[in-house]
Each structure stands twice: as C-alpha cells, then as structure tokens.
C-alpha positions, 0 to 999 in steps of 0.5 A: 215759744222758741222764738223768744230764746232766739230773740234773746240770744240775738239781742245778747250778740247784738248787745255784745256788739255795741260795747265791742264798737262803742255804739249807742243805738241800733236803727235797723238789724238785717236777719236771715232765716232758713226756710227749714229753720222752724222759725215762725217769723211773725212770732219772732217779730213780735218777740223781737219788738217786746224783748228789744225794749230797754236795749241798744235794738229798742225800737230798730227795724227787724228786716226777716230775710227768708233763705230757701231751703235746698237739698242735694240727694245722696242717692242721684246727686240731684239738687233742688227746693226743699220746702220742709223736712221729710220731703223726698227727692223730686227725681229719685224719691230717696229720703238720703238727703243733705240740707245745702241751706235753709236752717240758718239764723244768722245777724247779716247786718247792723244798722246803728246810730 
C-alpha cells in the first residue's frame, strides 16, 4: 500500500516542522491530492489516523482536498478535464498530452495548538 509511504513521509515533513517553529501539537493539516495522483483517499486516511499515533499529528483532523486533473494537448493546444491517464484529447484524439495539474501531493496548511 503506497498510501502509507506517503503518510510516513508526511508525518516525516510534519514533524520536522514542529521542531523548526517549536510547536507541540498539530490540530488539523490541509492536504491536496491530485486527481491523477493514484492516491486512494480513504486508504490514506486510515493510514494517516494509524501512523499518526505517538506524533505531533495524533488525533488532527486530515482535510483531503482533491485538485482535478488537467491537461493541454500538443497536438491542438486544446485544454480540458483529464479524469485518468490514458484518456485522449476531447477535441483532437491525440494521445500527445501535458499533465497542467492533478499529480500533486502537497502539505497546503497546518493547524497546531
């Protein structure tokens, strides 16, 4: 499960924060998740809720915020909604893509206490 690498390596950077700004307790983190990002968001959250115990994050609130994933065709230049890899492009059907957003995992925010 590939969920939990992540979870550890976010509690890693979340960790790292805390003794950087010297705070004790972290009540809620603000996470973006790309829709292209093959991040199953429920199995994160249960990795998160198991791997956050004896942390700064025990017991926080995880907010999942899920950023669509968009694409521009090199073909026509035409951009729009990319729900997974391996779709073609609505207009043009060339498979010549760029991925604009929807791979990030990113800490937007921390909440601490």
């Amino acid at each position: 499960m590939h969920e939990l690498s992540l979870v550890m390596h976010l509690l890693d950077v979340v960790e790292e924060q805390a003794r950087q700004e010297t705070f004790q307790r972290v009540s809620a983190l603000d996470v973006e998740v790309g829709e292209l990002a093959a991040v199953e968001l429920e199995a994160f959250r249960h990795c998160f809720e198991v791997a956050s115990s004896g942390t700064v994050a025990e017991g926080a609130t995880l907010r999942l915020a899920c950023i669509p994933g968009s694409a521009c065709c090199r073909a026509c230049a035409a951009r729009f909604h990319l729900p997974g890899l391996g779709h073609p492009c609505p207009q043009c059907g060339s498979t010549h893509l760029e991925i604009v957003a929807g791979r990030e995992l990113r800490l937007r925010a921390l909440e601490v206490c």
